[in-house]
C-alpha positions in Angstrom: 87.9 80.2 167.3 84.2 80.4 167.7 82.1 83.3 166.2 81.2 84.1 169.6 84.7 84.3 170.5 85.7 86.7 167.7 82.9 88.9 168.5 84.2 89.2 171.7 88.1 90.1 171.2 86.5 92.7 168.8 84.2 93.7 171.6 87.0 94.0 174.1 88.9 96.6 172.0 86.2 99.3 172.9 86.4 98.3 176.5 90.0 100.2 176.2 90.2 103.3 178.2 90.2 106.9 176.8 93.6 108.6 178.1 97.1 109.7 176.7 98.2 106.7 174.7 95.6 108.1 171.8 96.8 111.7 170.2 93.7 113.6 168.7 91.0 112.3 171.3 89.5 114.9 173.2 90.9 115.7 176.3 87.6 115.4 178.7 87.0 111.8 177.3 89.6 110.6 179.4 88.4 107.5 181.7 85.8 106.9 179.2 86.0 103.2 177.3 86.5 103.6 173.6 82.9 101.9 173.3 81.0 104.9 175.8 82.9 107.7 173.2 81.6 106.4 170.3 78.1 106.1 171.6 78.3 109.7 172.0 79.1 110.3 168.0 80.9 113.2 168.8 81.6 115.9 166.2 85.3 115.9 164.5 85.2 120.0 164.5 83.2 120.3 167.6 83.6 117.8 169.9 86.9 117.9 171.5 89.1 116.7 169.5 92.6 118.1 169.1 94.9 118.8 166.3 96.6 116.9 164.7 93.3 114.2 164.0 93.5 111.3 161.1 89.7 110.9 160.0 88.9 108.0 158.1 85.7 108.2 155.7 83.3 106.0 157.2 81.3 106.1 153.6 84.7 105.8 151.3 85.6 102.7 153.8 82.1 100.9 152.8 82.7 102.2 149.1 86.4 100.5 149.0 85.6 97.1 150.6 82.1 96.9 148.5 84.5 97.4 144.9 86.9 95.1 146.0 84.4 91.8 147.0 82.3 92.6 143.6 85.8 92.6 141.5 86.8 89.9 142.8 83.6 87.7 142.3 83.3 89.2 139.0 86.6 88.2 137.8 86.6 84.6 139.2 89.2 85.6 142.5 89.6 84.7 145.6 90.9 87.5 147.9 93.2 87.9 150.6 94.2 91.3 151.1 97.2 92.1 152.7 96.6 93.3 156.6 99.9 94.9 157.0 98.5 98.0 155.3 95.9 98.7 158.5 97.2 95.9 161.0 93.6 96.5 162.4 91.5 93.9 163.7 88.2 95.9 162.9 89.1 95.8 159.3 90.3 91.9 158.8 86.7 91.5 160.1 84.7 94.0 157.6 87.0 92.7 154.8 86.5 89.2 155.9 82.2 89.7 155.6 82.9 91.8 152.4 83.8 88.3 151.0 87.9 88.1 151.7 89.2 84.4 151.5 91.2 85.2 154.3 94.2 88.2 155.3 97.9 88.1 154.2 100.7 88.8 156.6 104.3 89.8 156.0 105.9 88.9 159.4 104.9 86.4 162.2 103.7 89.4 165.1 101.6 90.2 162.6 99.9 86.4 162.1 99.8 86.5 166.3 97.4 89.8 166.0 94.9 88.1 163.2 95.3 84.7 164.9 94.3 86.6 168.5 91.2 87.9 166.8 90.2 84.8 165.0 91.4 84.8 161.6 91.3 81.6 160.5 92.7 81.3 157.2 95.8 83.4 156.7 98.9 83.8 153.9 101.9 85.0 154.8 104.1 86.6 151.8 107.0 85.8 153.0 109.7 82.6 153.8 109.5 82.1 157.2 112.6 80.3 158.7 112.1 81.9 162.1 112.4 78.9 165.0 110.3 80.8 167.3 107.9 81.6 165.2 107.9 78.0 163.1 106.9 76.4 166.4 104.2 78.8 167.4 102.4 78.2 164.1 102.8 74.5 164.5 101.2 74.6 168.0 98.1 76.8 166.4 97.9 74.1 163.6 97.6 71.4 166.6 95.2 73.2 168.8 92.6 74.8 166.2 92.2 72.0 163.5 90.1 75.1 161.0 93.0 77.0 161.2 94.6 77.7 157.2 98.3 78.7 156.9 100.4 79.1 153.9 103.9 80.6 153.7 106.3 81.2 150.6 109.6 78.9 150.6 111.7 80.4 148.5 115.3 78.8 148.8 116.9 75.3 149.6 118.0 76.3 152.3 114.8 77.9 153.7 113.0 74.7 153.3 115.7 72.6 155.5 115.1 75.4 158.4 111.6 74.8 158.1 111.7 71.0 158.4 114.0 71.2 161.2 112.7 73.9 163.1 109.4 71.8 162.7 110.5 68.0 163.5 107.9 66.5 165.9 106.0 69.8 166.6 103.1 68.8 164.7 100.8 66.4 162.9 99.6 68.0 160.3 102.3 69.6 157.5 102.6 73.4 156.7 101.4 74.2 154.0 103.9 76.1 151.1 104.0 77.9 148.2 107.1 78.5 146.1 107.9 81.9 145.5 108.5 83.3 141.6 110.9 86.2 141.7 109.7 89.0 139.7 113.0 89.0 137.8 116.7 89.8 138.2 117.2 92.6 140.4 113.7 92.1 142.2 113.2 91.5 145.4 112.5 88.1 147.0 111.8 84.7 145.2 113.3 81.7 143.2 115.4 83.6 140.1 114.6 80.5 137.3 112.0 77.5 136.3 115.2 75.3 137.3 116.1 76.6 141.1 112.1 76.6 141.5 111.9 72.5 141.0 114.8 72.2 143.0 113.1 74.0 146.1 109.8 71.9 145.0 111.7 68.7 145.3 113.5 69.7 148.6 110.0 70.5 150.1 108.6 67.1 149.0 111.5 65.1 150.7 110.2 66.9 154.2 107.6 65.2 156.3 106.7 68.5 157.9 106.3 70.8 154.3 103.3 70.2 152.2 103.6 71.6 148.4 100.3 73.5 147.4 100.8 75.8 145.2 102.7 78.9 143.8 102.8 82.7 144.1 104.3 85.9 143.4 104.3 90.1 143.5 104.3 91.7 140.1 104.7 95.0 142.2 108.5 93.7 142.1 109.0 93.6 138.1 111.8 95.3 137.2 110.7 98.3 135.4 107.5 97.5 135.6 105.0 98.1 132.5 102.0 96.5 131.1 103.8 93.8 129.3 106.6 92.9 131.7 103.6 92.4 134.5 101.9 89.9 132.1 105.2 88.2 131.0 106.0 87.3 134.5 102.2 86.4 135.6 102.4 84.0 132.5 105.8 82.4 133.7 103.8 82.1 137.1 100.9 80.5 135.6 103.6 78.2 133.3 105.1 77.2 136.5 102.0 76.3 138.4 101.1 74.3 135.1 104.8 72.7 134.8 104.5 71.6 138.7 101.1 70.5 138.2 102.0 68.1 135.0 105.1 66.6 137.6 102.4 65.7 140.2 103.8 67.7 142.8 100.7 68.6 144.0 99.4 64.7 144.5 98.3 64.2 141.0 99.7 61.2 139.3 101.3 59.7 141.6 103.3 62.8 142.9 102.8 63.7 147.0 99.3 60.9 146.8 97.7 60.9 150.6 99.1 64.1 151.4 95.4 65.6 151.3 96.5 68.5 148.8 92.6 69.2 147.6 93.2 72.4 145.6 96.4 74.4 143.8 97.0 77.5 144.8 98.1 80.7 142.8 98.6 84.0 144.3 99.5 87.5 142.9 98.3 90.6 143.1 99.7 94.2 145.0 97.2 97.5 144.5 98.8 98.2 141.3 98.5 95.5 138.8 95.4 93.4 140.0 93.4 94.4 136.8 96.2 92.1 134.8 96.7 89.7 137.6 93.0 89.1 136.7 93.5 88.8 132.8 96.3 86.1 133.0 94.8 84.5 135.9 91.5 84.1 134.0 93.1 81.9 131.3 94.8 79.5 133.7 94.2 76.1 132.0 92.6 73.2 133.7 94.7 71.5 136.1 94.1 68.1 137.7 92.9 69.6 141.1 90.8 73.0 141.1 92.7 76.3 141.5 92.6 78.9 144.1 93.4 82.0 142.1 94.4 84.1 145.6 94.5 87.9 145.1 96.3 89.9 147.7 95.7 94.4 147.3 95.5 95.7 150.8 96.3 99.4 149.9 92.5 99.4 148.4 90.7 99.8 151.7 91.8 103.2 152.2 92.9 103.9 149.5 95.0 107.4 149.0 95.6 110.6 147.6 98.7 110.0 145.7 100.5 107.0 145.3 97.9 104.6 145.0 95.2 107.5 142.9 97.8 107.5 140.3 98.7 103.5 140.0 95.4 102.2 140.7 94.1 99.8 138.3 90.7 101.2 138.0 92.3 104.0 136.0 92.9 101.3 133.4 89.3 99.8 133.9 87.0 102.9 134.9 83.8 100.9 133.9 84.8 98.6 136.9 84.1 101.3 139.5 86.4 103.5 141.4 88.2 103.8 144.8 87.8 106.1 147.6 90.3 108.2 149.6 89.5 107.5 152.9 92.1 109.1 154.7 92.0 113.0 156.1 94.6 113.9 158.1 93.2 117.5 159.8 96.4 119.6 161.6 95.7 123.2 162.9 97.7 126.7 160.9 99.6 127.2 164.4 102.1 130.3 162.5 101.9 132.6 159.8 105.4 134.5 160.0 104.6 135.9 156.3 101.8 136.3 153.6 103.6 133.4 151.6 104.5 131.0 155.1 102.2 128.8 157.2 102.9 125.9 159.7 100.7 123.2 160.9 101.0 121.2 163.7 101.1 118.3 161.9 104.4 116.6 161.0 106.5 113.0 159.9 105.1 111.9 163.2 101.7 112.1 162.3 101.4 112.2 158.1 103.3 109.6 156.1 105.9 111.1 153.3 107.9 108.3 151.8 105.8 108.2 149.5 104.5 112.0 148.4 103.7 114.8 150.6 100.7 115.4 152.1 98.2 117.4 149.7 96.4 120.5 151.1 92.5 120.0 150.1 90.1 121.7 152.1 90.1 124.6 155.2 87.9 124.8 157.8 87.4 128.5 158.8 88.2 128.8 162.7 85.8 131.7 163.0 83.0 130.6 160.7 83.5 126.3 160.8 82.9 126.7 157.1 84.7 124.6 154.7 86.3 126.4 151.4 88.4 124.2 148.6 92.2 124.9 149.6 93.1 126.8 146.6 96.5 128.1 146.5 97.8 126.3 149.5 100.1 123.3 149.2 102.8 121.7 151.7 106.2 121.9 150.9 107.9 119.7 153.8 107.6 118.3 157.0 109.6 118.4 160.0 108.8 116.2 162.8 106.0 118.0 164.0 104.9 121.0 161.8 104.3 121.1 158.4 105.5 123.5 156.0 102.5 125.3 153.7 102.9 127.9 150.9 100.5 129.8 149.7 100.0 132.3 147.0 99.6 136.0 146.9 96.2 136.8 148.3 95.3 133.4 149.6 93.4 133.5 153.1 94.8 131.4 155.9 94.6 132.5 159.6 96.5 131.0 162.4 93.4 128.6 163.7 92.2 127.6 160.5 92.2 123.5 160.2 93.5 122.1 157.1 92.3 119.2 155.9 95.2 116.9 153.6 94.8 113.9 151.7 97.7 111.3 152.1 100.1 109.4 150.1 100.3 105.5 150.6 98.3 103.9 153.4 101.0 101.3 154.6 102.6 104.2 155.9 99.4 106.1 157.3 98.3 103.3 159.6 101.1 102.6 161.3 101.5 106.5 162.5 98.0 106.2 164.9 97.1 103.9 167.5 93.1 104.9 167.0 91.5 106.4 164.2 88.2 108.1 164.2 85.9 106.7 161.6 84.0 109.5 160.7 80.6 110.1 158.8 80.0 112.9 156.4 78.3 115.4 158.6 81.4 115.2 161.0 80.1 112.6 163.4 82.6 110.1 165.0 80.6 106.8 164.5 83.6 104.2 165.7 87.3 104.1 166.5 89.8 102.0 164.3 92.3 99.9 166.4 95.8 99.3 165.0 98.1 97.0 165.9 101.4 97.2 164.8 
């Protein structure tokens, strides 16, 4: 797809009308395009907008994808972070200028959404032995000849219902990487070195599969501590070496004219990139060069809980820092005793498999000041209210906004269709499109 064209499907998204299908957009914006709103850089407190609202920091969101391109250059990475954490089109984009390699995908819908908005080089962490969806990506392979696709194989068996699934739907191979489990008891991959050559060698007897590399999740290691993560990223990089010395990535004599030009070797969730990068970095020279493929997605938003306590860059604060981006505002809608409030936010609009939300700020519904939310915390959620304690003495009127931080952005995104991006002094400079 052409630049112009991108441009364009990212153009069209704010040629959507304003009406009910987007909770937290103000009422009277209705019959507006999403395009004519934002011009107006409406206030988040003042301008219409009704509780519950999910802001997202325009100047954390520059912050986030800024660290993440200079980490990766600075450790020798290429990047692909994973889209299923935002599953918006906006994003792919900024994180695509910020540098990104390309976007990672779990499930084929997903692959449809980046491939409808031009992203042309896309890895999907996961075995795909879907029919369907196996033919689809073979006729995108046929039609746009820039178009990049790698997918895990991670059985036998997977790879025969690849090859058949793909006989005679296209020219050109798709491209596979074998998956390392993270150990007994994680989640997906090939358990030992063993099983892994046999999946290797079932792939090279296919004339649709193409061998190109391998790749795993360390966020899967059992147990998961410092020195389990780097024992399994070093039995990933001793397979990529052992399948590199056996030629089956073209070198002597191995899979020849099959065009492989580089190896690939991904890793990498939110929580273990800063190792991913140390193991990574003393990958040996192998007969083709190596496409060290990192793959956070959590980072662009970042959080206020999961993520804030895992994150890397608590290990490595000389490299810089992430952002919370996310602010999900709900409105004190009961106060049935000095120690009880509600908001009108609940498990429909706040994501809690994670943590619960965490009270932060309130904005005064008399005054519009802003005061630190000392002595106010949310105990539960129901599907639409939250449940707030405070302590003896705490001021919180019915009115009052809250503003909470979030736990885990995978779960944040998915709860709203459009999400004001929002500037510091409360000004409502774009809307984020998800796609889920």
């Amino acid at each position: 797809m052409a630049a112009t064209d991108r441009e364009d499907r990212l153009a069209a998204l704010g040629a959507e009308r304003v009406d009910h299908r987007f909770k937290g957009l103000p009422p009277d914006a209705e019959g507006l395009t999403i395009a004519e709103l934002a011009a107006q850089r409406r206030n988040l407190f003042t301008g219409g907008f009704t509780t519950p609202v999910l802001a997202l920091s325009a100047e954390s969101l520059d912050h986030n994808l800024a660290l993440l391109e200079t980490y990766a250059e600075r450790h020798g990475l290429a990047f692909a972070p994973h889209g299923k954490t935002s599953m918006a089109p906006q994003l792919f984009a900024r994180q695509i200028e910020r540098g990104a390699w390309g976007i990672t995908l779990a499930v084929p819908h997903q692959v449809r959404v980046a491939r409808a908005f031009g992203v042309e080089r896309i890895f999907l962490a996961n075995e795909l032995v879907d029919a369907a969806a196996l033919r689809w990506i073979a006729g995108e392979l046929e039609r746009d000849p820039a178009f990049r696709f790698i997918c895990y194989v991670d059985s036998v068996r997977g790879v025969e219902l690849m090859d058949e699934a793909l006989r005679g739907g296209c020219a050109r191979r798709v491209d596979v990487v074998v998956e390392l489990a993270a150990g007994d008891g994680a989640r997906t991959g090939v358990r030992t070195g063993a099983q892994c050559a046999e999946v290797a060698d079932a792939v090279a007897a296919t004339s649709t599969l193409r061998l190109v590399g391998v790749a795993g999740y360390e966020g899967e290691v059992p147990r998961a501590d410092p020195e389990r993560v780097r024992d399994y990223l070093t039995r990933l990089v001793s397979l990529v070496v052992d399948f590199d010395k056996a030629g089956r990535f073209g070198g002597l004599g191995g899979l020849g004219g099959l065009g492989v030009d580089e190896i690939v070797l991904s890793a990498g969730g939110s929580a273990w990139f800063d190792t991913v990068a140390d193991v990574f970095a003393a990958v040996p020279e192998l007969s083709l060069p190596v496409l060290k493929l990192l793959r956070s997605g959590a980072y662009v938003s970042h959080d206020d809980g999961h993520y804030r306590k895992l994150t890397p860059f608590n290990r490595v604060p000389s490299e810089g820092a992430l952002q919370p981006a996310f602010r999900l505002w709900a409105q004190v809608v009961s106060r049935p005793s000095p120690e009880q409030a509600f908001v009108n936010a609940g498990k429909r609009d706040a994501s809690y498999d994670l943590d619960l939300p965490e009270a932060q700020v309130v904005r005064d519904a008399v005054t519009g000041e802003v005061r630190a939310a000392s002595g106010i915390s949310v105990t539960g959620l129901s599907d639409q209210h939250g449940w707030v304690r405070t302590e003896p003495g705490v001021s919180l009127a019915v009115g009052d906004w809250v503003g909470m931080g979030l736990s885990h952005p995978c779960t944040v995104f998915d709860k709203w269709g459009l999400i004001p991006l929002v500037e510091r002094d409360g000004s409502v400079a774009d809307y984020i499109h998800t796609l889920f």
